[in-house]
Every structure is written in structure tokens, then in C-alpha cells.
MIGU-158424 format. One line per 4 residues: for each residue x, y negated, z of C-alpha. Coordinates in Angstrom, 1 decimal, padded with zeros to 4 digits. Layout:
X,Y,Z ~ ... $
***
This chain:
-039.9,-009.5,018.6 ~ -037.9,-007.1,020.3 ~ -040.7,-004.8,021.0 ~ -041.1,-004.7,016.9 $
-037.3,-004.3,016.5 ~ -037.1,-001.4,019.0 ~ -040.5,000.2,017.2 ~ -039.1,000.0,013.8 $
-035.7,001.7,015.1 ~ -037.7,004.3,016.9 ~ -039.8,005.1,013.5 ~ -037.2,007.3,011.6 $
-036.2,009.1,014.8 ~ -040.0,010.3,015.2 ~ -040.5,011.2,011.7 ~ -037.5,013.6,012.0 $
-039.3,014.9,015.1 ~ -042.2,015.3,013.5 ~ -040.8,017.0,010.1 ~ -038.4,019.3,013.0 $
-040.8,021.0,015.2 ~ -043.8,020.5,012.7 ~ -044.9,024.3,013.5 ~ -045.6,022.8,017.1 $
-047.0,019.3,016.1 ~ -049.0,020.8,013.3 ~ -047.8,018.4,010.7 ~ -046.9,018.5,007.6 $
-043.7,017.2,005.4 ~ -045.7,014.7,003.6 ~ -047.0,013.0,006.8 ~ -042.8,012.6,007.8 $
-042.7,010.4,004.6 ~ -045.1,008.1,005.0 ~ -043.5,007.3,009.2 ~ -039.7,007.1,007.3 $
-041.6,004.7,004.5 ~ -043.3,003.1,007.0 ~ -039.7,002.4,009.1 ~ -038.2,001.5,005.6 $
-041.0,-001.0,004.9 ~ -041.4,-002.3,008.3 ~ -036.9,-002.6,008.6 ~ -037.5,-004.6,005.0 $
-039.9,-007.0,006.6 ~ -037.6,-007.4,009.5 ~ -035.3,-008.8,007.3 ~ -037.5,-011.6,006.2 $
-037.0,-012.8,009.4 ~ -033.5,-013.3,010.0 ~ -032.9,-009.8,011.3 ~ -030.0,-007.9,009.1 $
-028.6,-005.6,011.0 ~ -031.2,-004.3,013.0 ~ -033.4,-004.0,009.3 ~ -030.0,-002.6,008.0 $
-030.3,000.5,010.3 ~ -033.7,001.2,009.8 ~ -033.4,001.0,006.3 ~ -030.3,003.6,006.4 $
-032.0,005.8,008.6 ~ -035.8,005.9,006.8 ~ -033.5,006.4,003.2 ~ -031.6,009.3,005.1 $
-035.1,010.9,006.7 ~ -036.6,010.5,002.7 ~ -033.9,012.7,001.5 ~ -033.5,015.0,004.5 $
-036.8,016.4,004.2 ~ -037.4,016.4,000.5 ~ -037.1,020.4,-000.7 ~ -033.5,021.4,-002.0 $
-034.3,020.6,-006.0 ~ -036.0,017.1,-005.4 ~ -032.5,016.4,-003.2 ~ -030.4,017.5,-005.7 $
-032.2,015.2,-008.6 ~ -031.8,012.9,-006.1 ~ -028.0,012.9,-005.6 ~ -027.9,013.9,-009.3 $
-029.2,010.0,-010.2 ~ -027.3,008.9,-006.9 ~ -024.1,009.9,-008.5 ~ -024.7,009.0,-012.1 $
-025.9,005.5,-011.0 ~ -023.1,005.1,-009.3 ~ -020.9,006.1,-012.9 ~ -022.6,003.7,-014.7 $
-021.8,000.8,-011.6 ~ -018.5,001.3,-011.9 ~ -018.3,001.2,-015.6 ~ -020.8,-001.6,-015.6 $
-018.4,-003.3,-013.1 ~ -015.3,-003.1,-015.6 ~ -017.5,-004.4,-018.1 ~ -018.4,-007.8,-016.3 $
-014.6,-008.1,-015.0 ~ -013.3,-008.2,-018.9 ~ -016.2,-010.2,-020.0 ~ -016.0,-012.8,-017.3 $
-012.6,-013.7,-017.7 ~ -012.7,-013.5,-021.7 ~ -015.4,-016.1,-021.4 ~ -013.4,-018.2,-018.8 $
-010.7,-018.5,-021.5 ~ -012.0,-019.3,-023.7 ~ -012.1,-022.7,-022.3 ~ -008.3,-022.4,-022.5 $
-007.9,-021.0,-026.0 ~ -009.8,-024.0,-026.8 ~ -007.2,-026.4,-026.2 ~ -003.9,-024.0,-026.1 $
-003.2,-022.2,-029.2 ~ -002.6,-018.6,-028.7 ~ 000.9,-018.5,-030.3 ~ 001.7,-021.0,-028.0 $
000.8,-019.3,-025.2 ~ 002.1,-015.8,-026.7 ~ 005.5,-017.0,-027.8 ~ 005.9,-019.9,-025.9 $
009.3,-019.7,-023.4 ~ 008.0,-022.5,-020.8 ~ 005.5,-021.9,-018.4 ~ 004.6,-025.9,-016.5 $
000.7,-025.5,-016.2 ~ 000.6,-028.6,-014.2 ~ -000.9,-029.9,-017.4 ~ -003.1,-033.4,-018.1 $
-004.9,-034.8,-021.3 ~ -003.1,-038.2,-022.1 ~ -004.5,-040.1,-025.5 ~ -006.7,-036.8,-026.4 $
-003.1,-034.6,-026.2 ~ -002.7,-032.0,-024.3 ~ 000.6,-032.4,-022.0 ~ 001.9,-028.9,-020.5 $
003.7,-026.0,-021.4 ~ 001.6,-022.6,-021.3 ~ 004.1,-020.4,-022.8 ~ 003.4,-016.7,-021.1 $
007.3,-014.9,-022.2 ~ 008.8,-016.2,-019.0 ~ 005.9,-014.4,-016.6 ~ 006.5,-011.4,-018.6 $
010.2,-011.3,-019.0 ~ 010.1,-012.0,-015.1 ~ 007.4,-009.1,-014.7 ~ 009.1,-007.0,-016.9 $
012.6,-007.3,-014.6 ~ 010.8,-006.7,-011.3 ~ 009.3,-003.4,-013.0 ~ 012.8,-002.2,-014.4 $
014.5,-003.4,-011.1 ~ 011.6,-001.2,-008.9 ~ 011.4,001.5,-010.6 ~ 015.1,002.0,-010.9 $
015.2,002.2,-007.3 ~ 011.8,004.7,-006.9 ~ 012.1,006.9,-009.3 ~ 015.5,008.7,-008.5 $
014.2,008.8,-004.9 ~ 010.6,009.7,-005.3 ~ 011.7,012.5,-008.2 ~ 014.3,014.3,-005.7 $
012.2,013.9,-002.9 ~ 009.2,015.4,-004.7 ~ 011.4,018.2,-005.6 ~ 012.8,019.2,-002.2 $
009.0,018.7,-000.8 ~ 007.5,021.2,-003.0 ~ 010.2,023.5,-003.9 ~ 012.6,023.8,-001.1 $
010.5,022.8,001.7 ~ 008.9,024.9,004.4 ~ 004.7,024.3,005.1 ~ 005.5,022.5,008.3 $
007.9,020.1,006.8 ~ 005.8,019.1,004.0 ~ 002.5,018.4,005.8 ~ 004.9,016.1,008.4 $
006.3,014.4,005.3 ~ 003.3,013.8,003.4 ~ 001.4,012.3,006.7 ~ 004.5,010.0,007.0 $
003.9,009.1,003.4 ~ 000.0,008.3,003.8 ~ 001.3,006.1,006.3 ~ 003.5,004.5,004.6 $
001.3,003.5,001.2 ~ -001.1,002.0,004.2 ~ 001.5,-000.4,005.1 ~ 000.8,-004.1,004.2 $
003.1,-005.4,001.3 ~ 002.8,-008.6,003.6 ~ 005.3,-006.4,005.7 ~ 007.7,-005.5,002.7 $
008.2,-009.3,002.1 ~ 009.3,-010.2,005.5 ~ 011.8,-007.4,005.0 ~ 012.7,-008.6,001.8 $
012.8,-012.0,002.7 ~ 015.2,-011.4,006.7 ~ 017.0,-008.0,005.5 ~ 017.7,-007.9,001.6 $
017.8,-011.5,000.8 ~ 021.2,-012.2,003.1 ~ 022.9,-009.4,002.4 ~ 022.4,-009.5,-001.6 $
023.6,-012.5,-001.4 ~ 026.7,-011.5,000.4 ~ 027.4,-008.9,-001.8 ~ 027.2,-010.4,-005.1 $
029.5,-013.6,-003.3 ~ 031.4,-010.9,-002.6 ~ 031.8,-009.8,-005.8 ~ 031.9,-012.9,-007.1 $
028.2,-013.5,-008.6 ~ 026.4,-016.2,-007.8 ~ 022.7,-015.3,-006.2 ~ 020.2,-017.7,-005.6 $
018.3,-017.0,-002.2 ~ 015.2,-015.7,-004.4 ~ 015.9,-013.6,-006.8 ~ 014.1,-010.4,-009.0 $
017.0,-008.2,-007.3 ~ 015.3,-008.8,-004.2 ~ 012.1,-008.2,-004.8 ~ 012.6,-005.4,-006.7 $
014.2,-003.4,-004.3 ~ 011.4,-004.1,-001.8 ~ 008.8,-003.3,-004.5 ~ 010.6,-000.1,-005.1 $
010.8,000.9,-001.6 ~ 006.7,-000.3,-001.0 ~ 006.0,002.3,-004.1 ~ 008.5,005.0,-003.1 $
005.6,006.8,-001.4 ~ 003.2,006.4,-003.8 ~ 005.4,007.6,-006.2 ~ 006.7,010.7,-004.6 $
003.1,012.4,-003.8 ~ 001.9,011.4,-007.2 ~ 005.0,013.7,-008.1 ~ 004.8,015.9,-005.7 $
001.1,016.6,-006.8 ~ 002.4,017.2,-010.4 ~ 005.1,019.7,-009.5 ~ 002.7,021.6,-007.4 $
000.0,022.0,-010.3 ~ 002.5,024.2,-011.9 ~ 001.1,027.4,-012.0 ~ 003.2,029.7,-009.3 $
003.4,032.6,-011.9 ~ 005.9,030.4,-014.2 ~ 008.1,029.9,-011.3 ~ 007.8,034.0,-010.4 $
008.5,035.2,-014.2 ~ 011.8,032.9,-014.0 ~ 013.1,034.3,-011.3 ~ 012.1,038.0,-012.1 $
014.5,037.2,-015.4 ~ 017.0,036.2,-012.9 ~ 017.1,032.4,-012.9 ~ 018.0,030.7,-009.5 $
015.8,028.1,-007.9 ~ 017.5,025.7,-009.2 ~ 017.7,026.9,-012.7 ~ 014.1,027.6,-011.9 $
013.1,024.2,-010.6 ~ 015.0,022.0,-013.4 ~ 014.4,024.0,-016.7 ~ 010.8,025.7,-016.0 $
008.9,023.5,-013.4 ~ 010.3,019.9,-013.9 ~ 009.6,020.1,-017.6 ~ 006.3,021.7,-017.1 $
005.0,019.0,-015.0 ~ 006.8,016.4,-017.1 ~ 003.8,015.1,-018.8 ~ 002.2,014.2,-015.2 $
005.6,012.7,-014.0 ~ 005.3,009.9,-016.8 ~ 002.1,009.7,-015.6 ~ 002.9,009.0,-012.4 $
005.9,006.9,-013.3 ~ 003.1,004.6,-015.6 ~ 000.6,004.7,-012.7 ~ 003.3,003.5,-010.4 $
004.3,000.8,-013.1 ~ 000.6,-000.6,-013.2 ~ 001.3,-001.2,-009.1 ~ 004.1,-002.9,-009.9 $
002.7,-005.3,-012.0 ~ -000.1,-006.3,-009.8 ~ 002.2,-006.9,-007.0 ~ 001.8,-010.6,-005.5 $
002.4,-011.3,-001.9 ~ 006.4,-009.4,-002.2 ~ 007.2,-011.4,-005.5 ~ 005.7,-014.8,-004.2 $
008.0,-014.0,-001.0 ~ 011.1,-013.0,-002.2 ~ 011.2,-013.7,-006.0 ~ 009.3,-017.6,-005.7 $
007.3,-019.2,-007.9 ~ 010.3,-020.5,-010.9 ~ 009.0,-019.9,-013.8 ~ 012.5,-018.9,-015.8 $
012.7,-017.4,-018.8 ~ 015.8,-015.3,-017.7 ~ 016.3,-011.1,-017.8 ~ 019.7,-011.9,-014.8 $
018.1,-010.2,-011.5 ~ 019.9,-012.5,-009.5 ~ 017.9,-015.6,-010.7 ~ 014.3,-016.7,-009.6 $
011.6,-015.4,-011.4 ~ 007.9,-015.3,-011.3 ~ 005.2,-012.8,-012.3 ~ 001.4,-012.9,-014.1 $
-000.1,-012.2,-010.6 ~ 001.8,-014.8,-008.3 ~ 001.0,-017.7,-010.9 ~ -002.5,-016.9,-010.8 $
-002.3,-016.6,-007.2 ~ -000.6,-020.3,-006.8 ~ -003.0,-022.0,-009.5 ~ -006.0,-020.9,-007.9 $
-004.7,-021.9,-004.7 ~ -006.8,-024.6,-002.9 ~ -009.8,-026.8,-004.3 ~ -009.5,-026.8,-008.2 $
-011.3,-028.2,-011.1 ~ -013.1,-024.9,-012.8 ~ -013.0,-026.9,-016.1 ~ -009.6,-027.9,-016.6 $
-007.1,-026.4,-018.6 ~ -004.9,-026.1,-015.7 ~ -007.7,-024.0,-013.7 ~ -008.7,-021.8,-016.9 $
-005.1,-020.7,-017.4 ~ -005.7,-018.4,-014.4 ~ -008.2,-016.8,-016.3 ~ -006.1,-016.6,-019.3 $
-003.6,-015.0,-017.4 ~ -005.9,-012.5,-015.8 ~ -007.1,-011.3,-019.4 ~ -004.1,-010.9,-020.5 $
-002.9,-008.6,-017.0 ~ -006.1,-006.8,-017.2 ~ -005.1,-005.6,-021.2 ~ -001.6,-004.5,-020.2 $
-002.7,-002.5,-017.0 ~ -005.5,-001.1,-019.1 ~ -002.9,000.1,-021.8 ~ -000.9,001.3,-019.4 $
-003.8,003.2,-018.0 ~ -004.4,004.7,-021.8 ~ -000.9,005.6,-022.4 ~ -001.0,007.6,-019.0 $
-004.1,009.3,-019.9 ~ -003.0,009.8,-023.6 ~ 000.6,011.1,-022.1 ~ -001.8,014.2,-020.1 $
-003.7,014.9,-022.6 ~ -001.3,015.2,-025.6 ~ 001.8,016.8,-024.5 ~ 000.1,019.2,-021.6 $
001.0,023.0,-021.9 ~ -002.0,025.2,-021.7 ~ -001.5,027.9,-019.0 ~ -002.0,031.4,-019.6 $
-002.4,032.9,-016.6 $
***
């Protein structure tokens, strides 16, 4: 066996020998195809056999050989139906996400009315069937008014930040200081949120609460404040290049007419550049917004799992994602109510983000100035 294994990996090596120096072997192309079919063929059979990743290789290998020595135009059809293929998966794929879950609700709308679960202000999906009734509460306004306070608390805290630090990035900044502080930001958008929890949950959480006792407010020890802040600040970079990137799509002739008129920098920045790349700041700001909502593991940790209808910051609160998140927790029962009223909320999240999506899209579009350069 491991004479065959080391065989098959040695197959695509020779064919690129072969197809390399074939004015000294005497061979031709089509003779290369038939060794990286052959290695492709032989690393399929392997698999058969137990063998993944040695097959694996051999497959990647023989693929890559195929295409290497195919002439230019065949390789460009080929990455031509490569890439379009690979359009249609990933439209295919958002296809099967929104019909899955419409047709795992559907056991849920079954039994739950949807202006029940539209308008409903009590959220309890610990549900059972007593006598043929339904027992439970499935009322979505308390996910979304707790949703909706975590976004206005989070962005309040991003957006000033993320707007002015754009601005002094790409306006005031010198080269050196901008690539340092975008490669701090990368960094920073790869953190884990699991991180911006803890920090939510040891830093903010205590001293919130010593503030508002201080003040004379009375803050439970999870509360949308919290959680805000440290969704704001996990965003904050995200925000700021997607800002950043805006204001530096202006076109640089805009900023030099202004200033040939006379205009300062300032003047310049805030009445030609920032209005000029507004359209892609609400973009970003909507963009931003859709993060916001999917958000789980900082909510779960610093905002709980209450289910409150309640728009005071300082309360406990819960959000579309962390509910799904807790029912799905563990071994469930795919066919109760209880179970299917993940999927019910997951429809519902995927509609918003899409719309948010759309809005951002429609924002670019519609209210873009054309440049005349």
C-alpha cells in the first residue's frame, strides 16, 4: 500500500516533467494528460480505500497539472466556468439557507399564529401541548426591542469614533501612520468577540454599575449598556476602514479644486469630501448595523438571556441570535414547537439583515454623485 500511495504522489510530479523538458523527452502535451489523469484516477481509487489525504493531494496536484499545461484559451474557459460556478454556488447556497428555514417554520406557524408571534410582548418558549393547547408565549417585540437597543447603544459609541478616526486617517494623516493604523485595525476585527465579553463582563459591568449607583440609577449586573459599549468597541474597527475606504474613493481632484478656491482642509474635508462619500458612510453605518445584529457570544455574556420587553439600557435584555443560540443548545426535539421556534427566529433575522443589505445597496446606488474627472 505504501508503494501505491508513494506511486500515485509521484504521478503528477512526472507528468510536469514530462510536459517541462518535453523537447528532451520527445513527448508531447497530450501524453502529460493522460500521467495527471492517470494520478487523478488512481488518487480517486485511493480513496476507496480509507486513504483521504494522501488521494486528496494527488487529486489537487493531477487537477493543477490538467490546467497548467492546457494552452492559454482552454485555461481561461476553464477559470471562466471555475468562477461562474462558483457565482451560482454561492447564490445557490443563499437560496437553500432561506428555504430551509422557511420550511422548518413552518412547523411553528402551524401551531403559533403569526400575529402572535409578530406582536406578541412575551417571549417564554419553554412551551408544552396540555389538552391539545398550546402553553407558551412566542411573542418576538421583546428580542427586537432588546436587539434594537444594543444597535442604538453600539452604534452610538462607534460611529462618532470610527467617523473622526476615518477622517484624521485619510485626510490629515501621513503614509506611515495610516498603514500602522490600518494593520492595528486588521488586527483588531480578527480578535474573538469571546474576548470583548470577558472585558464586558470584568471591566464595564462593575464600573457601570458604580456609576449609575452613583448617580442614583439602579443597574442590574447585565444590562444592554453593557453590552453595547463592548459591541461598539468590537465594531469600532470595522467601522472606521469601511469609512476610511469611503472617504478615500473621493476623487482627489474635488479636494484640489476646493482648495484652489481657497477653502481650508477643514472646510475642505467637512463640506466637499464628507458629503461626497456620504452615501458610502450610511453604507458602512448599515453594514456595521447587520454585525451588530448577529452578535451572540458578547450579548449572551454581558446582556443574559431575560427576555424583557423594556427600551431602559440598564435592564437585561436578550437578542434574535442569543435565543436561538440557547434553544438550540444541547439535545432537542427537532419537531417541537419549542425546537422550530429557532427556526422561526432565524427567518425572521435572515429578512432583516437581508433588508438591511438592500437598503445599503439601494443607499449607493441612488444618491451616488457621478464624477467628472
Amino acid at each position: 500500500m505504501m508503494l501505491a500511495m508513494a506511486l500515485i504522489l509521484a504521478l503528477p510530479p512526472l507528468g510536469y516533467c514530462l510536459w517541462r523538458y518535453s523537447s528532451f523527452w520527445k513527448v508531447r502535451v497530450p501524453f502529460v494528460s493522460i500521467v495527471a489523469g492517470l494520478a487523478l484516477l488512481s488518487g480517486l481509487l485511493l480513496q476507496s480505500f480509507g486513504n483521504e489525504a494522501i488521494s486528496a493531494i494527488a487529486v489537487l496536484c493531477s487537477a493543477i497539472l490538467i490546467l497548467y499545461t492546457l494552452r492559454f484559451d482552454k485555461r481561461f474557459k476553464v477559470l471562466q466556468s471555475a468562477m461562474l460556478f462558483s457565482t451560482a454556488l454561492s447564490f445557490l447556497t443563499v437560496i437553500v439557507i432561506a428555504g430551509c428555514l422557511a420550511f422548518k417554520s413552518k412547523l411553528f406557524f402551524a401551531e403559533v399564529p403569526l400575529s402572535d408571534f409578530i406582536f406578541g410582548t412575551t417571549w417564554n418558549p419553554d412551551s408544552k401541548v396540555i389538552n391539545g393547547q398550546l402553553v407558551g408565549s412566542f411573542g418576538i417585540l421583546p428580542l427586537l426591542s432588546g436587539t434594537l437597543l444594543i444597535v442604538i447603544v453600539s452604534v452610538t459609541v462607534a460611529l462618532p469614533l470610527g467617523l473622526l478616526s476615518a477622517i484624521y486617517v485619510s485626510e490629515y494623516s501621513d503614509k506611515r501612520v495610516r498603514n500602522t493604523f490600518n494593520t492595528l485595525l486588521e488586527i483588531l476585527c480578527g480578535i474573538p468577540t469571546v474576548v470583548y465579553g470577558y472585558f464586558a463582563v470584568v471591566f464595564l459591568s462593575p464600573n457601570i454599575r458604580s456609576l449609575a449607583k452613583f448617580c442614583g440609577f439602579n443597574a442590574q449586573s447585565e444590562n444592554a449598556l453593557v453590552a453595547g459599549i463592548a459591541i461598539g468597541i468590537m465594531i469600532l474597527p470595522f467601522i472606521t476602514l469601511l469609512i476610511e475606504n469611503a472617504l478615500r474613493s473621493v476623487p482627489k481632484i474635488l479636494r484640489y479644486g476646493s482648495m484652489a478656491l481657497g477653502a481650508t482642509r477643514a472646510e475642505t474635508t467637512w463640506h466637499i469630501v464628507v458629503p461626497y462619500a456620504l452615501p458610502d458612510i450610511c453604507s458602512s453605518v448599515i453594514l456595521s448595523i447587520s454585525r451588530v445584529i448577529g452578535e451572540t457570544m458578547i450579548v449572551l455574556m454581558a446582556a443574559g438571556v431575560t427576555a424583557s420587553f423594556t427600551f431602559n439600557p440598564l435592564h437585561s435584555v436578550t437578542t434574535i441570535t442569543v435565543q436561538i443560540a440557547t434553544i438550540l443548545t444541547g439535545d432537542q426535539n427537532f419537531q417541537s414547537v419549542h425546537t422550530s421556534s429557532a427556526y422561526a427566529l432565524g427567518l425572521t433575522l435572515f429578512i432583516i439583515t437581508w433588508m438591511l443589505n438592500l437598503l445599503a445597496a439601494f443607499i449607493t446606488r441612488k444618491t451616488r454623485i457621478p464624477s467628472r474627472t
